[in-house]
C-alpha positions in Angstrom: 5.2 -36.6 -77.3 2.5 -34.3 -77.5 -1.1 -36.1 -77.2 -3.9 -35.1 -79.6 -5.2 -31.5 -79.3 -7.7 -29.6 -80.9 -6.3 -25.8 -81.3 -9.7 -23.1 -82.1 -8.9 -20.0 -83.7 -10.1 -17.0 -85.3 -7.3 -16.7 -87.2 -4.5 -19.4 -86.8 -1.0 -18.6 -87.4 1.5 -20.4 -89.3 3.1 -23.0 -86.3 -1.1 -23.7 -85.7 -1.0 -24.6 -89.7 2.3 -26.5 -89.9 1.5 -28.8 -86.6 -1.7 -29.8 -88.2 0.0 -30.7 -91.2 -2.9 -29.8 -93.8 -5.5 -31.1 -92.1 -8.2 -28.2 -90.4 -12.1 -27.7 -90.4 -13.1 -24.3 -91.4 -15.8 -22.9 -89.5 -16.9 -19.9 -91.5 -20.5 -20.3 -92.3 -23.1 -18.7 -89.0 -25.9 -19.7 -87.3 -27.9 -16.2 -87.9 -26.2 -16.1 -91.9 -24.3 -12.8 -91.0 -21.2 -12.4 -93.6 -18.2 -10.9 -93.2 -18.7 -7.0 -93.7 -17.9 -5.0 -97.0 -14.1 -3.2 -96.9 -13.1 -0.1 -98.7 -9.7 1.2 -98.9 -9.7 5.2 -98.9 -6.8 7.6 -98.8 -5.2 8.6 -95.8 -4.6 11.8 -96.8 -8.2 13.3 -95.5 -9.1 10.9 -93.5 -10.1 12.6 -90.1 -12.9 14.6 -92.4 -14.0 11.7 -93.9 -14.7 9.5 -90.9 -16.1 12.4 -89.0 -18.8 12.3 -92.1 -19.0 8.4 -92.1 -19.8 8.4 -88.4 -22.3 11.1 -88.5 -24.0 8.5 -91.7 -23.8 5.6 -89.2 -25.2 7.7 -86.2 -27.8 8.7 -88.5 -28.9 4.7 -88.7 -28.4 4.3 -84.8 -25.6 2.5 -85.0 -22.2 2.7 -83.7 -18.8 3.5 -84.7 -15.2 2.0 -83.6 -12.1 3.9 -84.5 -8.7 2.1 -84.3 -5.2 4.4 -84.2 -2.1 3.8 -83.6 -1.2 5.8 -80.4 -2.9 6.9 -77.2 -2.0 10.5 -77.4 -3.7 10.5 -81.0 -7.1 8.2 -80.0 -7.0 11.5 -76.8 -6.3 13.9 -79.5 -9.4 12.5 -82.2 -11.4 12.2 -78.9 -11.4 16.2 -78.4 -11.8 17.2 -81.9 -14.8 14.6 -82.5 -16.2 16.2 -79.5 -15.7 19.9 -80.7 -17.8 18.4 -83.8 -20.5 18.0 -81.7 -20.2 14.1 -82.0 -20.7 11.8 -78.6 -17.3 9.9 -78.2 -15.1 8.7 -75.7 -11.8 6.9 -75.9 -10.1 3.7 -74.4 -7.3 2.1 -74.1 -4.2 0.9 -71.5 -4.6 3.3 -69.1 -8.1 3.5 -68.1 -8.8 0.6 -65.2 -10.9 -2.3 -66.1 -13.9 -1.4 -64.0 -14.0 1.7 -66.4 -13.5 -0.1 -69.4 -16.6 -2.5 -68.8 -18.8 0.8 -68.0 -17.5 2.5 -71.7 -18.4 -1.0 -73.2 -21.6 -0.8 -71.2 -22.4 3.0 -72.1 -21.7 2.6 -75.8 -24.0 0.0 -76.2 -26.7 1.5 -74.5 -26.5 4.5 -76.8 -24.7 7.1 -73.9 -22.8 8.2 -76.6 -22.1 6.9 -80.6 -17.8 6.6 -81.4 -15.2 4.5 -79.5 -11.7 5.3 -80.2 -9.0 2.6 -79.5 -6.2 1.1 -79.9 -5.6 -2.5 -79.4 -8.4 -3.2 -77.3 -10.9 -2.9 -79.8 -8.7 -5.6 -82.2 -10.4 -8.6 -80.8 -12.8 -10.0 -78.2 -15.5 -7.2 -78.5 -18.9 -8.3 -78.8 -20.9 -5.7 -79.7 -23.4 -6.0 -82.6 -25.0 -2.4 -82.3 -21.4 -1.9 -84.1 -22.2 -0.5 -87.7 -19.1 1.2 -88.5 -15.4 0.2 -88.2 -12.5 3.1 -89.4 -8.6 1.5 -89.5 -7.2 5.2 -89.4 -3.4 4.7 -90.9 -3.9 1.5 -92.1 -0.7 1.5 -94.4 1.6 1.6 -91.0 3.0 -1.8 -91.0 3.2 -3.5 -87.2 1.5 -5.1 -85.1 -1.1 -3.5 -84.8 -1.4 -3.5 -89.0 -0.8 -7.1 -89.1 -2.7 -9.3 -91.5 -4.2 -11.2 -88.2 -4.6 -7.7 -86.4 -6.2 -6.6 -89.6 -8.6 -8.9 -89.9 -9.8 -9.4 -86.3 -10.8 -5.3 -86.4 -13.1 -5.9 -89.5 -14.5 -9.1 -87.7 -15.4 -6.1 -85.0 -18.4 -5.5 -87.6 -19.2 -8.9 -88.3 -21.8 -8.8 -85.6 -24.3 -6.5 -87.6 -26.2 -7.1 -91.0 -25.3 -3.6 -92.3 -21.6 -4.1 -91.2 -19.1 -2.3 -93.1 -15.3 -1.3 -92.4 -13.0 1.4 -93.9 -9.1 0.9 -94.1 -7.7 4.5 -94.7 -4.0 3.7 -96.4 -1.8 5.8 -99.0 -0.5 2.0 -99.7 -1.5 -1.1 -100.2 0.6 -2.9 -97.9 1.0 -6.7 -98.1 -0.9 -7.2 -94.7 -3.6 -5.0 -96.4 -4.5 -6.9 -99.2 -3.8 -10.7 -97.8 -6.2 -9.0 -95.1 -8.7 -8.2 -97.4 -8.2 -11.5 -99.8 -8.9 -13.1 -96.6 -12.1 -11.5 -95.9 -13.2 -11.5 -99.8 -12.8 -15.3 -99.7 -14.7 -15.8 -96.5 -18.0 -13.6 -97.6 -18.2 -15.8 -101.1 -18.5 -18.7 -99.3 -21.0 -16.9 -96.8 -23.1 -15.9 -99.4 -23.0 -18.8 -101.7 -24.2 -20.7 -99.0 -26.7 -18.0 -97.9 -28.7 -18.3 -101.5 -28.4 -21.5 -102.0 -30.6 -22.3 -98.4 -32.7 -19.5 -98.8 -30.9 -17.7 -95.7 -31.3 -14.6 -94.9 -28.5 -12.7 -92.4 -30.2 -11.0 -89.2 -27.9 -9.4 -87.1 -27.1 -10.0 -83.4 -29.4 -9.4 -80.5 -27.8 -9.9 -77.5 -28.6 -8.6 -74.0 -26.5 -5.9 -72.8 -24.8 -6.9 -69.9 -25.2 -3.6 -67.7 -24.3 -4.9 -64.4 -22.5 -1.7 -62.5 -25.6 0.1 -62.9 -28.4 -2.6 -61.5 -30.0 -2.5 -58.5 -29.5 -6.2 -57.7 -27.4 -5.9 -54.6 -30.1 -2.9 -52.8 -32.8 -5.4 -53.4 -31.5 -9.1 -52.4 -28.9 -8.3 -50.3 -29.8 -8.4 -46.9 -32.5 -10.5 -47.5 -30.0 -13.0 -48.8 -27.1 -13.3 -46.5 -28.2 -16.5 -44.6 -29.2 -18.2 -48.3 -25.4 -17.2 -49.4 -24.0 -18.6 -45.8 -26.0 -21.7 -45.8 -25.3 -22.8 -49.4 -21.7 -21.7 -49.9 -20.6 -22.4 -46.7 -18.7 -19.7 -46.9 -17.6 -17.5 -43.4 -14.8 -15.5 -42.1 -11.5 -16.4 -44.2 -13.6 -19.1 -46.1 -15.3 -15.9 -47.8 -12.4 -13.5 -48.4 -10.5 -16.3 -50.2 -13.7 -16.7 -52.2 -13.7 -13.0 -53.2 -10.0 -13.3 -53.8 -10.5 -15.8 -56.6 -13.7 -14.1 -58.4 -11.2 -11.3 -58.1 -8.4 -13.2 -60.1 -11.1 -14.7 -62.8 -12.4 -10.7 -63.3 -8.9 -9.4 -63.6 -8.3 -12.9 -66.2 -11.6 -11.6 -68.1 -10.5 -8.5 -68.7 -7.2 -9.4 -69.6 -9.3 -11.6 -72.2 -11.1 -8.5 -73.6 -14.0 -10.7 -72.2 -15.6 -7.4 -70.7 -19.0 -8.6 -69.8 -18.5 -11.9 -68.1 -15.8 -9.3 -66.1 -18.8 -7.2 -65.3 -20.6 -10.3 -64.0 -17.9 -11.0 -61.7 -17.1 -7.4 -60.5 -21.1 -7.6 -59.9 -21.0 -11.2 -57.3 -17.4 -9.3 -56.0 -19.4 -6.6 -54.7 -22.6 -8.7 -53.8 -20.4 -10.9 -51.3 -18.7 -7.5 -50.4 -21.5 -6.5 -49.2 -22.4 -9.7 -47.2 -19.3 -9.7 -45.5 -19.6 -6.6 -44.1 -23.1 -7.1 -43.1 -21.3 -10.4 -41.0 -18.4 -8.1 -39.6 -21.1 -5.6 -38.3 -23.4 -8.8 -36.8 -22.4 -12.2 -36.9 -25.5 -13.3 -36.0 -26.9 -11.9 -39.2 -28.0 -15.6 -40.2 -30.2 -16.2 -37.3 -32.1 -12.8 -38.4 -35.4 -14.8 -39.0 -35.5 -16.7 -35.0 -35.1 -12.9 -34.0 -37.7 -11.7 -35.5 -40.1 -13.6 -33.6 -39.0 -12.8 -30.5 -40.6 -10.3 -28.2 -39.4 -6.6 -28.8 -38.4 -5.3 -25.0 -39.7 -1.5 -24.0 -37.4 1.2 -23.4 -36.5 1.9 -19.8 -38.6 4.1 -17.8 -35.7 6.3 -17.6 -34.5 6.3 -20.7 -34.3 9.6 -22.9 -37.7 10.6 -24.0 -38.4 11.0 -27.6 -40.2 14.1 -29.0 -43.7 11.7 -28.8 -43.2 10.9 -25.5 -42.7 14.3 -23.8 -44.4 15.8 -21.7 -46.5 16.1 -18.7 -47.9 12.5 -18.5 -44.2 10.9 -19.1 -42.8 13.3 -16.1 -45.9 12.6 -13.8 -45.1 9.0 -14.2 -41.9 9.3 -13.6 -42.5 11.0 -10.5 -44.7 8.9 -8.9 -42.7 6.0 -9.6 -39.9 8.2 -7.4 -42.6 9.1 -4.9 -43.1 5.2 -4.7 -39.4 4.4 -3.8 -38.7 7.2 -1.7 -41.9 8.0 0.2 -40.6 12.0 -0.3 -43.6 14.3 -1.5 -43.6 15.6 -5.4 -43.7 18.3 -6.5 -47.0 19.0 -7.4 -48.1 17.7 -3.8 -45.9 20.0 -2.4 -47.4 23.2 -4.5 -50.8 22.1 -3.4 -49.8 22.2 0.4 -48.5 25.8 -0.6 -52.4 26.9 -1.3 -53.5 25.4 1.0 -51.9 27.2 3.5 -51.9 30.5 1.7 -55.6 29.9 1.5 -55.8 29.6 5.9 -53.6 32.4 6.0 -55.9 34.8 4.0 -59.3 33.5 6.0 -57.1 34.7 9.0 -56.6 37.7 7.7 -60.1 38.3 6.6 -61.5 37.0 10.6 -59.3 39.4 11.9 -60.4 42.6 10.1 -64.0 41.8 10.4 
């Protein structure tokens, strides 16, 4: 027997509705009064021209743009021609890593560039309420990805922003179409109702953007840090790798939740720890770094190679005296003065003779 559960959707399917038999709390009113965005259905006929003028509208405002197709070569395909417009776009979907993925999320929010062209990834699970503009290219090509649930999760991609808006582009209204958009009609009547009748008014979004690939966090604290991260986690040797090896799993689970920022986070400690544990591999005595520092630094040897500030004639007249010391042998030097000396007889005896 199944014990009581509590099942939170978006969108629950029709098991989800048939095992609670009737009874469900709707959750469709928001903390910051945002409504569901405004959908227009448009021929599909023109609609590359049209959305290449819609996105240059919503640039215009600062905004950005999403594009859902169907297929990767087409989203690769829209991708060049946008770009031969002259418009700042970049495309994602299956094939480009995760690590890659969270930097495009990253990039558009930032403002690197204005239009992201999917597929499924931008269906649910995005987060980003710079997002003005949604475009359902082919809308009319029932699937999966045309669904009445997919449907509606891609307009929910503009729910994040005040001036949210999404275009379906479809030759036909399609079943999943209009339940879609019944759906969404029903929701922002409620919204706004509610909305006039507190005195509400909808502000979109602000959330922090969660640029973590690009931060200098791990050049500032790293090394300075080590013994804080060894002391608290307890965590050396294998006790460390297995660490990294489950913040690896949860990134990878992120990611495979569309949950691209809290992915970033993680990717962020992976590397952070990363860092530590090769900083332990290169001196295991890393943590005892502050007794070391009080110790006494030790001088070079006498006879060690001589840097460019050390040589010269004082370094090799030490040296040789030191040798002179030892050995009792005459320098150098003591041995050109001898020289002169004797040159200097030699000449007097020269002189004394032709006097």
């Amino acid at each position: 027997m199944r014990p009581q559960t509590i099942a939170v959707s978006a969108t629950p399917r029709r098991w989800e509705m048939e095992e609670s038999q009737g009874t469900f709390a709707e959750q469709i009113i928001r903390p910051t009064g945002l409504i569901d965005p405004s959908t227009e259905v448009r021929p599909a006929r023109n609609q590359v021209d049209d959305v290449v003028n819609e996105i240059c509208k919503t640039t215009h405002k600062s905004y950005r743009t999403l594009v859902t197709v169907l297929t990767k070569r087409m989203a690769e395909d829209l991708t060049e021609y946008l770009h031969e417009q002259g418009i700042r776009v970049r495309y994602m979907h299956s094939d480009i890593d995760t690590l890659e993925r969270i930097e495009i999320l990253c990039d558009l929010r930032i403002g690197t560039f204005d239009v992201l062209i999917g597929i499924n990834l931008l269906r649910e699970g995005l987060d980003i309420p710079e997002c003005g503009f949604v475009a359902i290219l082919d809308a009319d090509k029932e699937g999966f990805l045309r669904s009445e649930t997919s449907l509606i999760q891609t307009i929910g991609r503009a729910a994040r922003n005040v001036d949210g808006r999404v275009i379906l582009y479809a030759d036909t209204i399609t079943g999943s179409i209009e339940r879609a958009l019944q759906e969404t009609q029903r929701r922002r009547q409620k919204q706004i109702a509610y909305n006039e009748e507190h005195h509400i008014t909808p502000k979109s979004i602000k959330k922090n953007i969660g640029d973590i690939l690009n931060s200098g966090y791990e050049n500032n604290h790293i090394r300075t840090n080590i013994s804080d991260v060894i002391e608290r986690e307890n965590m050396i040797g294998n006790n460390l790798a297995s660490h990294i090896k489950h913040l690896e799993k949860l990134m990878h689970e992120a990611a495979a939740d569309l949950n691209f920022e809290e992915a970033a986070r993680l990717h962020d400690e992976i590397k952070q720890l990363q860092k530590i544990e090769l900083e332990i591999a290169e001196n295991p005595l890393t943590h005892h770094s502050e007794q070391s520092t009080h110790e006494p630094v030790l001088q070079p040897s006498l006879f060690s190679k001589p840097d460019l500030a050390h040589m010269g004639p004082t370094t090799d007249t030490g040296i040789l005296e030191n040798r002179k010391g030892k050995s009792g042998k005459n320098t150098p030097n003591q041995a050109t003065i001898k020289r002169k000396k004797t040159q200097s007889t030699k000449e007097q005896k020269i002189s004394n003779r032709l006097k």
